[in-house]
C-alpha positions as a Markdown table, in Angstrom:
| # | Residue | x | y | z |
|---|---|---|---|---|
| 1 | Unk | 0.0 | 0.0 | 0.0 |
| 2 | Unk | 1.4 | 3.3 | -1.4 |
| 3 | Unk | 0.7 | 6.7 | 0.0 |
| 4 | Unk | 0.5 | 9.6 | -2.1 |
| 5 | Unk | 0.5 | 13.2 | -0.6 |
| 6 | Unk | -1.3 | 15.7 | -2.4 |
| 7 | Unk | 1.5 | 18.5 | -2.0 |
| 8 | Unk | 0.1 | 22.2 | -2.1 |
| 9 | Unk | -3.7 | 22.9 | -2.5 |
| 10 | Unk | -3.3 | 26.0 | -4.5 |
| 11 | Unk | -1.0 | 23.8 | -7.1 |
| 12 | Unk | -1.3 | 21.1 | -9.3 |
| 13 | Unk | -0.5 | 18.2 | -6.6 |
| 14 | Unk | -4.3 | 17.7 | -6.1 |
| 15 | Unk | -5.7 | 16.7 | -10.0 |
| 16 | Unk | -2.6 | 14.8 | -10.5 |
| 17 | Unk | -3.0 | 12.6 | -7.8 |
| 18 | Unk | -6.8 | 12.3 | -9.2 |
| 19 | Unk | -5.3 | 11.2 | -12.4 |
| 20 | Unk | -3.8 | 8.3 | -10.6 |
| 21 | Unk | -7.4 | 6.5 | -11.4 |
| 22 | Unk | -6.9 | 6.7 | -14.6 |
| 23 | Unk | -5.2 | 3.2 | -14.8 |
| 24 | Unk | -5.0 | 0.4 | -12.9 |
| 25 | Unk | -1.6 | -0.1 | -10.2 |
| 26 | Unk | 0.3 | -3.3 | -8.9 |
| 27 | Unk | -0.1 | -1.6 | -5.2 |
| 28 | Unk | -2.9 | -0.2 | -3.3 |
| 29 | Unk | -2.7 | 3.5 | -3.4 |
| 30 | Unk | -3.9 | 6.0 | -0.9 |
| 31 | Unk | -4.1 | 9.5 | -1.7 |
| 32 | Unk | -3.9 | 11.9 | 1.4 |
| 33 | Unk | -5.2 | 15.3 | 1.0 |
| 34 | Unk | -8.6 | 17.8 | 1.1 |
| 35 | Unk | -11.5 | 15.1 | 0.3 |
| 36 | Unk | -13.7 | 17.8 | -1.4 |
| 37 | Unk | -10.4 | 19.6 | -3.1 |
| 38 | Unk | -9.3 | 16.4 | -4.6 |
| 39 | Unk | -13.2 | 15.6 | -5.8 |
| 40 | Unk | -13.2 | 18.9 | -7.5 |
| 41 | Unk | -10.3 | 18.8 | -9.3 |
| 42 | Unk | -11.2 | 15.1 | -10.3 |
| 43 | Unk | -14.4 | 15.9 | -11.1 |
| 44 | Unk | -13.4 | 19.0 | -13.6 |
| 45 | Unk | -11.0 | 16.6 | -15.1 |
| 46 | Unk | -12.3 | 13.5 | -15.4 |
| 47 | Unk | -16.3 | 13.0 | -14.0 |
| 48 | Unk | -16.2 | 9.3 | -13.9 |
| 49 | Unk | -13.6 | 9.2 | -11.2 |
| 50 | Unk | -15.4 | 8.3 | -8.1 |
| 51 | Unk | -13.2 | 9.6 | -4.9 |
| 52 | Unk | -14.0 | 7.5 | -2.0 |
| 53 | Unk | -12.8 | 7.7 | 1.9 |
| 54 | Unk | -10.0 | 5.3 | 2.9 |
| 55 | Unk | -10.9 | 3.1 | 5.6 |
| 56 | Unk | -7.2 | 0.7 | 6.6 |
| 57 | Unk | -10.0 | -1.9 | 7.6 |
| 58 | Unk | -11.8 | -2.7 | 4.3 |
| 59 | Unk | -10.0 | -4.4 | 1.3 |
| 60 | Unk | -9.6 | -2.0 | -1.8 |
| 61 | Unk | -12.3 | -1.5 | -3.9 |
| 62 | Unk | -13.1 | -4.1 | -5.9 |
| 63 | Unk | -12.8 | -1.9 | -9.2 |
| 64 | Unk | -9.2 | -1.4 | -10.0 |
| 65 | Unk | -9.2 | 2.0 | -12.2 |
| 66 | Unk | -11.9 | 4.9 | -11.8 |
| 67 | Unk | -11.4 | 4.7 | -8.1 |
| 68 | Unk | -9.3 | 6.9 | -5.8 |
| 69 | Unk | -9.1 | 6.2 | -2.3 |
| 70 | Unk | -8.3 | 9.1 | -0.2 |
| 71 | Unk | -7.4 | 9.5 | 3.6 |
| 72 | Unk | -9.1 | 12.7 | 4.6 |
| 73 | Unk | -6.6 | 15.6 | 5.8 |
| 74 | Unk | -8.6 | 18.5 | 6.2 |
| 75 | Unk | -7.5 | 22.2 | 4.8 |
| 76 | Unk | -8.1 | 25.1 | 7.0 |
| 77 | Unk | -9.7 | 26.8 | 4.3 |
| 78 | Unk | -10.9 | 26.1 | 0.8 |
| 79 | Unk | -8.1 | 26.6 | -1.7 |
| 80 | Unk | -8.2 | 28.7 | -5.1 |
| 81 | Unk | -6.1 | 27.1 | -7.8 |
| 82 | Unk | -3.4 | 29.2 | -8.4 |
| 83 | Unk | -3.9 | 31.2 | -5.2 |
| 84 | Unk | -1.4 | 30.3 | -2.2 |
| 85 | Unk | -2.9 | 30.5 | 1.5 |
| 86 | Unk | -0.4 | 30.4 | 3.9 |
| 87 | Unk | -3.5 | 28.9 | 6.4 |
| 88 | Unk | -3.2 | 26.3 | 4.4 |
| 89 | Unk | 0.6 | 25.5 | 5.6 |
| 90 | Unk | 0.1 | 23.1 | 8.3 |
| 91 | Unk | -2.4 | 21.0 | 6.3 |
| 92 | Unk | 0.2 | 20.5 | 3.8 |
| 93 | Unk | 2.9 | 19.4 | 6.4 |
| 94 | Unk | 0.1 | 17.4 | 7.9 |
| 95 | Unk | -0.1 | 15.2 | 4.8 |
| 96 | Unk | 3.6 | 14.6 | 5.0 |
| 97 | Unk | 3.6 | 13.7 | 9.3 |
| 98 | Unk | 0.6 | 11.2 | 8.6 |
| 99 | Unk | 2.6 | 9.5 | 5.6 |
| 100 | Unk | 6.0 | 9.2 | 7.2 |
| 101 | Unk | 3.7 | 7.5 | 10.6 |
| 102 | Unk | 1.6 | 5.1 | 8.4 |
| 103 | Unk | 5.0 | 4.3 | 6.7 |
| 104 | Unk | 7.0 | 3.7 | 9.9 |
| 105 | Unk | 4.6 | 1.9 | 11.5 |
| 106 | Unk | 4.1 | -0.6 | 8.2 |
| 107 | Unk | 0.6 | 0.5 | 7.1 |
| 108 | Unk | 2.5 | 2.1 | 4.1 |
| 109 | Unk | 5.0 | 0.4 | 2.3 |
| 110 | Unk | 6.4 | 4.1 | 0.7 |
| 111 | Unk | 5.3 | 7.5 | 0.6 |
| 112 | Unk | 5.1 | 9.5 | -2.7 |
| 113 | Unk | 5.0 | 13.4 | -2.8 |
| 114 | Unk | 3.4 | 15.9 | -5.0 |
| 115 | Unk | 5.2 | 19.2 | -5.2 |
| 116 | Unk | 4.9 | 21.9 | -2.3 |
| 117 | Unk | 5.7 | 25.5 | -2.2 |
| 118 | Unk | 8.3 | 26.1 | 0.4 |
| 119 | Unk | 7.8 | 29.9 | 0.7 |
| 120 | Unk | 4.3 | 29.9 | 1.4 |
| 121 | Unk | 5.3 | 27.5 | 4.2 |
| 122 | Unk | 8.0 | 29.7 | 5.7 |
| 123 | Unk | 5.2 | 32.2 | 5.4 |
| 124 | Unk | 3.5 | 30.7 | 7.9 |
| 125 | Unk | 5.9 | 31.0 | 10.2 |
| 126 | Unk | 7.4 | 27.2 | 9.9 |
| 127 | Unk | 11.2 | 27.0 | 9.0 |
| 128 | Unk | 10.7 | 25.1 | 5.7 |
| 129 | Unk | 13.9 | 23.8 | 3.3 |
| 130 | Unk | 12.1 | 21.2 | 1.6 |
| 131 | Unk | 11.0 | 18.1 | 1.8 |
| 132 | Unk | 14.1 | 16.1 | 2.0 |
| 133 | Unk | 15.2 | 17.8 | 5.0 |
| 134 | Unk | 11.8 | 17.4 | 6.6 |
| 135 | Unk | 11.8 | 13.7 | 6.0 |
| 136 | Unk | 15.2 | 13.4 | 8.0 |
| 137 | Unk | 14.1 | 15.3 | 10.8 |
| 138 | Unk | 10.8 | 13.9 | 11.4 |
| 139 | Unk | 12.5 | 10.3 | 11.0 |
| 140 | Unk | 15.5 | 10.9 | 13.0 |
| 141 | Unk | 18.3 | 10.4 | 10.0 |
| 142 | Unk | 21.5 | 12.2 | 10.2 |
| 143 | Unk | 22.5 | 12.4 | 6.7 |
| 144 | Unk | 20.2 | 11.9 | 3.6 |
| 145 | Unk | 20.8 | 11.9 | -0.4 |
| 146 | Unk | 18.5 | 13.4 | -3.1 |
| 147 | Unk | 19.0 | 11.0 | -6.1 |
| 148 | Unk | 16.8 | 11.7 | -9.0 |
| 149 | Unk | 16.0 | 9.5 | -11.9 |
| 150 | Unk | 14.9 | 10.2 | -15.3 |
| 151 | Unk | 16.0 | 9.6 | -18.7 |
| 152 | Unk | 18.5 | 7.1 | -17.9 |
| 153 | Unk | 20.4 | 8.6 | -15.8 |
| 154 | Unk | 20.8 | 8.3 | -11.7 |
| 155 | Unk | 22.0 | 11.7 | -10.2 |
| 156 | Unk | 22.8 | 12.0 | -6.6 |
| 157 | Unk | 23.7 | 15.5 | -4.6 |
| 158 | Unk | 26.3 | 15.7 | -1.8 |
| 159 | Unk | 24.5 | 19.2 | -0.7 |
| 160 | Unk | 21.2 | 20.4 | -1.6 |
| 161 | Unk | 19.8 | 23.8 | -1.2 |
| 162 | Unk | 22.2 | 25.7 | -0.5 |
| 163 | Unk | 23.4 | 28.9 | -2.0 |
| 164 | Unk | 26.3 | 28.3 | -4.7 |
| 165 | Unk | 28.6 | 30.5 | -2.3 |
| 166 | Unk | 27.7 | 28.5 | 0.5 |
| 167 | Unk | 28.7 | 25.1 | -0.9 |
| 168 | Unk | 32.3 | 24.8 | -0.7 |
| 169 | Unk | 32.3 | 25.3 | 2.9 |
| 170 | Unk | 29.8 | 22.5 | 3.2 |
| 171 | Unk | 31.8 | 20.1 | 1.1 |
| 172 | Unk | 33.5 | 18.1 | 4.0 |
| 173 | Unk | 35.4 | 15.0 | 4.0 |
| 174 | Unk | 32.6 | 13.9 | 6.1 |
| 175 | Unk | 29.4 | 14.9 | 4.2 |
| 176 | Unk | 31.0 | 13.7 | 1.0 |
| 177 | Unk | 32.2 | 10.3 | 2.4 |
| 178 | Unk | 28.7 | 9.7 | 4.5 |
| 179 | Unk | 27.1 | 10.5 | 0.9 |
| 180 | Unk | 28.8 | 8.4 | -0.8 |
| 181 | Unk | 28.4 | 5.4 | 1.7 |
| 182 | Unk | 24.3 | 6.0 | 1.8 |
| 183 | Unk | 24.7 | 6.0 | -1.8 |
| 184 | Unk | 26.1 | 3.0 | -2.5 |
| 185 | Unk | 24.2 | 1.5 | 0.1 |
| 186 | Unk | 20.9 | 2.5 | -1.3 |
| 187 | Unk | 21.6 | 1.5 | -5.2 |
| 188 | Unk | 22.9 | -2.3 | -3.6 |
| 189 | Unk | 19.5 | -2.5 | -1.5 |
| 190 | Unk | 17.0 | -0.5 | -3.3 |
| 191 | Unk | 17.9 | -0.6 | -7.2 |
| 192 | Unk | 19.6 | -4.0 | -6.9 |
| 193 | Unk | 22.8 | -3.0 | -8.1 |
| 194 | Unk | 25.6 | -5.6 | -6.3 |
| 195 | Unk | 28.1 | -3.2 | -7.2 |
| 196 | Unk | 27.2 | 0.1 | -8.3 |
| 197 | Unk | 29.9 | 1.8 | -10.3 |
| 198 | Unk | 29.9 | 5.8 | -9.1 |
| 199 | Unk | 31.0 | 9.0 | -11.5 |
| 200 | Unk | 32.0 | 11.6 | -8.8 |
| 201 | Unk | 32.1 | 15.2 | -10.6 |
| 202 | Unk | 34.7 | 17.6 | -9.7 |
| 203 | Unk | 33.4 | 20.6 | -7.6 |
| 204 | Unk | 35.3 | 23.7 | -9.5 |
| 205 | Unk | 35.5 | 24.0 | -13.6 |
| 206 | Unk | 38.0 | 21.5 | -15.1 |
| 207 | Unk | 38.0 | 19.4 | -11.9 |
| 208 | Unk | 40.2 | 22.3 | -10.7 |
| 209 | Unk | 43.0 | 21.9 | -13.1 |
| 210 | Unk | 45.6 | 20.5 | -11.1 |
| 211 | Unk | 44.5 | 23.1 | -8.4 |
| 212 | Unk | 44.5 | 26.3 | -10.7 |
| 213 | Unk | 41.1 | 26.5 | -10.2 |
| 214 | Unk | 40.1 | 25.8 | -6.9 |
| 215 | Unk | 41.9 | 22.9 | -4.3 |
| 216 | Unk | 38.7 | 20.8 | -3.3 |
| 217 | Unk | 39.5 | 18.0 | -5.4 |
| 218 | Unk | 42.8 | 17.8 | -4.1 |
| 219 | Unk | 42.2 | 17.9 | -0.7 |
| 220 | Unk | 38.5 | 16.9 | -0.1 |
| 221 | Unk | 37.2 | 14.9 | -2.9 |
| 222 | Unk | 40.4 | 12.6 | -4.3 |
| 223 | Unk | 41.5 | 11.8 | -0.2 |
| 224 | Unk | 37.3 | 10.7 | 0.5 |
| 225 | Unk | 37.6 | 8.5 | -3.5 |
| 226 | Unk | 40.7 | 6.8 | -2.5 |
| 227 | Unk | 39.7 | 5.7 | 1.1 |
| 228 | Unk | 36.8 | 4.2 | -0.4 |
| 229 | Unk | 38.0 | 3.0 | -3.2 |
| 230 | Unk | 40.7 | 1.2 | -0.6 |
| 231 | Unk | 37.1 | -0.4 | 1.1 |
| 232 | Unk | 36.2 | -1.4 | -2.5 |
| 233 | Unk | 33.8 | 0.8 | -3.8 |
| 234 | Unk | 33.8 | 1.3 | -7.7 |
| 235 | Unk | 34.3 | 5.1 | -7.6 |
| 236 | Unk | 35.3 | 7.1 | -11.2 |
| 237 | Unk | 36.7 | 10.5 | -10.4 |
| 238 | Unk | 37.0 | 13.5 | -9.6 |
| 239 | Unk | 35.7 | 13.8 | -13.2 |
| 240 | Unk | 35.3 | 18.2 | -14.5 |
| 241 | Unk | 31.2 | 18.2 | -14.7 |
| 242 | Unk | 31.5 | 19.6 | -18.5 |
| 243 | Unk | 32.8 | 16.2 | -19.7 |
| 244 | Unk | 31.1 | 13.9 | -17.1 |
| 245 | Unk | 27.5 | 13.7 | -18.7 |
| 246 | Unk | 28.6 | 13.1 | -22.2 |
| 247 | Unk | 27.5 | 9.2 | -23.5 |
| 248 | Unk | 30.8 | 7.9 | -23.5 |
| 249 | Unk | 31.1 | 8.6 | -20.0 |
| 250 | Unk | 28.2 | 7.7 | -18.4 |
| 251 | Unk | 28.4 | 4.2 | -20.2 |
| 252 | Unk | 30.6 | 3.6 | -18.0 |
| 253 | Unk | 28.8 | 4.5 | -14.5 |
| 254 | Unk | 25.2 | 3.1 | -12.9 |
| 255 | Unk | 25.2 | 6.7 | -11.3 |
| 256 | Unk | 26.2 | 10.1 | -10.8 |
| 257 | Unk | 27.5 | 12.3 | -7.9 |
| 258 | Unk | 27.7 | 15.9 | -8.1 |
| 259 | Unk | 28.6 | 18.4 | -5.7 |
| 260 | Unk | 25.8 | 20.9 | -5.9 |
| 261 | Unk | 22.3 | 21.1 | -6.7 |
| 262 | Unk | 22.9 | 23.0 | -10.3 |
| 263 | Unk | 25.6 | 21.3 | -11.0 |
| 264 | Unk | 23.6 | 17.9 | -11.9 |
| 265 | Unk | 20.1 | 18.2 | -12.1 |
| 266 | Unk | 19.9 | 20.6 | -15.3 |
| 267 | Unk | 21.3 | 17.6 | -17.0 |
| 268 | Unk | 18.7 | 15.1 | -15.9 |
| 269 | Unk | 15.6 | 17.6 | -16.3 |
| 270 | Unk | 16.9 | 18.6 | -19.6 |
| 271 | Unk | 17.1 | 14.4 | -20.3 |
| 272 | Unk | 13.5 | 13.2 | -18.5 |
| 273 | Unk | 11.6 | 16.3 | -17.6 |
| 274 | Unk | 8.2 | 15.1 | -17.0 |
| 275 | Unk | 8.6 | 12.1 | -16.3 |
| 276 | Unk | 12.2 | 12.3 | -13.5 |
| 277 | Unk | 11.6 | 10.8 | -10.6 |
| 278 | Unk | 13.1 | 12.2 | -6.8 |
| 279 | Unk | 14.0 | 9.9 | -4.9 |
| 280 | Unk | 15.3 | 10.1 | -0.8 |
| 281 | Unk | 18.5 | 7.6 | -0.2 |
| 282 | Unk | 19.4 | 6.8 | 3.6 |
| 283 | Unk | 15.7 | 7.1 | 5.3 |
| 284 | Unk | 14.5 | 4.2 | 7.0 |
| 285 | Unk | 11.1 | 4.8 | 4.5 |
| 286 | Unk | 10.8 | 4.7 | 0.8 |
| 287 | Unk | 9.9 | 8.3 | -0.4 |
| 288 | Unk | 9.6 | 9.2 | -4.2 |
| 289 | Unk | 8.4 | 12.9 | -5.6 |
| 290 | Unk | 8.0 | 14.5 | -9.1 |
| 291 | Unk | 10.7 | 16.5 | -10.3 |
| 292 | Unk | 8.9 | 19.5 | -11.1 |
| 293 | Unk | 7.0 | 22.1 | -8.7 |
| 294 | Unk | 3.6 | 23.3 | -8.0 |
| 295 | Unk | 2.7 | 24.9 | -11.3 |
| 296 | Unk | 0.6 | 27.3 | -10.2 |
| 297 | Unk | 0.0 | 28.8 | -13.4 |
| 298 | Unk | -1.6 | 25.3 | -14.6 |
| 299 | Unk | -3.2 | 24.4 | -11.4 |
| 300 | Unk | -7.1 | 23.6 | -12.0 |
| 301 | Unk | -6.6 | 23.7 | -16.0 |
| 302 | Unk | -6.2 | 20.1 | -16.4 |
| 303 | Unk | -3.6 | 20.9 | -18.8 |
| 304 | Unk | -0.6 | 19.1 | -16.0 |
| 305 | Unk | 1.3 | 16.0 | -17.2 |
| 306 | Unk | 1.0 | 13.6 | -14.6 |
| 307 | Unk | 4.0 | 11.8 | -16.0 |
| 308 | Unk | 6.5 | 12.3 | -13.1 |
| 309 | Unk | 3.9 | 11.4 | -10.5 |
| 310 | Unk | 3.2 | 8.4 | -12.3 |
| 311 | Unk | 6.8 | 7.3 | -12.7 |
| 312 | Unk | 7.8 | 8.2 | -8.9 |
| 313 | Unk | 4.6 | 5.6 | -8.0 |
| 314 | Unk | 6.2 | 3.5 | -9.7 |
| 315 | Unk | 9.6 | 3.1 | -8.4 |
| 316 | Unk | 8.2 | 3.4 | -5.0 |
| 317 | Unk | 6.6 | 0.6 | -5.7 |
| 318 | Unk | 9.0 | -1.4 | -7.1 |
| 319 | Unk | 11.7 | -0.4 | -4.6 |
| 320 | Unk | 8.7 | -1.5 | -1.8 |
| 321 | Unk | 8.7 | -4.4 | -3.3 |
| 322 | Unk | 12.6 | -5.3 | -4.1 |
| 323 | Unk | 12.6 | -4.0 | 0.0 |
| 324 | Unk | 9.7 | -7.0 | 1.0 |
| 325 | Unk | 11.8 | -9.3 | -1.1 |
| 326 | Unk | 14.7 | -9.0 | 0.5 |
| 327 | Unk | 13.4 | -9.5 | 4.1 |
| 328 | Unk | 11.2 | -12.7 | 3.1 |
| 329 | Unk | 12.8 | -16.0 | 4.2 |
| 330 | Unk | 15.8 | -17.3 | 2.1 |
| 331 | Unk | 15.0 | -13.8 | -0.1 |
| 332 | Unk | 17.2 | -11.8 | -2.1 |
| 333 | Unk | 18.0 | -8.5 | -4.0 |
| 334 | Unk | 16.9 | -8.3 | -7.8 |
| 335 | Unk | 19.2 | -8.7 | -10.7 |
């Protein structure tokens, strides 16, 4: 059983997570959101959806598409399309606190998220850096990866958001080497790789050329690469970020590292846009999310792609699923 959080009201998330009824799903999937929002927007995009209230008690309903299950989270006021509320805030983080407990206690397998609009949460008053950070607070995890996925290409950051001047103070021996560990250990268990060959971009243009340009490779990135690499990891680098995503290099890597949020996820937008996949590495839970945001100007036109939401159900699912597999009796990882 999947949960799927409808992200922010005012946005897209809603109708998206409507269009999930569309088709039918290996995995039972429970929507969490507004009940009369998400009937709306299903409603004004497709009338033969029927929403219905989740109950954890009953089986699914019988009919597989043309249903959508959703586990009531109430909005403190009805939302606009289009129109933030910043009333609206602590529903939204709701959705998220009653996903991560129904996936820590077992009743969820994974969580998927639709997009949220981090401003209009820190508008509210709530300190709000996204939804990767909230995930490893609420869950107690010391270190966590954003890996996305899209177009054939695994892309994994050693710091997030962060402004670009703040980055090479936060490039550490030990945030790059924790990363790097969660990594690999996340693409062994969770995408069946037995031994996952890494491509580790340089942080400064040129990989620093020799240290011309900047001394991180020298004296943070190589020392990390080679005391793993000593532990066996497959690790490829410091490799300049200009030459790293061409084909003939990434042929010969299962994934990507890069040091900074804009340094590898233009790449994989520009290669799967609409249909990436976000993915969380090192939580005890399997979370998945689009790759795009709340699309404010589309909310309510029924003009959104659900493409990405579709593909991050589906590797949830299929991550649940290699997870189960692997704790059965005598079971073990996927080729």
């Amino acid at each position: 059983m999947i949960a799927v959080t409808s992200g922010e009201p005012a946005g897209v998330g809603p109708e998206l997570c409507a269009a999930l009824a569309a088709r039918p799903w290996p995995a039972r999937l429970v929507v969490l959101g507004d009940i009369d929002l998400i009937r709306a927007r299903a409603a004004a995009s497709d009338p033969s959806v029927h929403v219905c209230v989740y109950d954890s008690s009953l089986p699914a309903p019988e009919c597989s598409t043309r249903v959508l299950e959703v586990l009531p989270v109430p909005l403190a006021r009805p939302a606009v399309a289009g129109r933030l509320d910043p009333h609206n805030a602590a529903s939204v983080l709701a959705l998220l606190d009653r996903a991560i407990d129904g996936c820590v206690s077992g009743e969820f397998a994974a969580m998927v998220t639709a997009p949220v609009h981090k401003a209009v949460i820190n508008d509210s008053g709530v300190a709000f850096s996204g939804h990767t950070e909230y995930l490893a607070e609420r869950t107690g995890t010391a270190r966590v990866v954003m890996m996305l996925v899209g177009g054939g290409l695994r892309v994994a950051l050693v710091t997030t958001h962060l402004a670009l001047a703040a980055v090479p103070a936060a490039l550490t021996h030990k945030a790059l080497e924790e990363t790097l560990r969660i990594m690999h250990a996340d693409l062994v268990s969770r995408f069946g790789l037995p031994n996952p060959r890494i491509l580790v971009a340089g942080l400064n243009p040129h990989a620093g050329e020799g240290g011309h340009m900047g001394r991180e490779e020298i004296e943070v990135i190589t020392p990390v690469l080679e005391r793993l690499r000593a532990e066996g990891m497959h690790l490829v680098g410091p490799l300049p970020a200009d030459t790293l995503f061409v084909p003939h290099t990434l042929e010969h890597g299962d994934a990507v590292l890069a040091m900074y949020h804009d340094q590898g996820l233009p790449v994989l937008k520009h290669a799967s846009f609409g249909g990436g996949v976000n993915v969380t590495l090192g939580l005890p839970i399997v979370r998945t999310s689009v790759d795009h945001g709340t699309a404010l100007d589309l909310a309510g036109t029924g003009r959104a792609d659900p493409g990405s939401l579709f593909a991050a159900v589906e590797l949830a699912i299929d991550i649940a699923a290699r997870k189960r597999n692997a704790a059965a009796p005598g079971g073990g990882l996927a080729a």
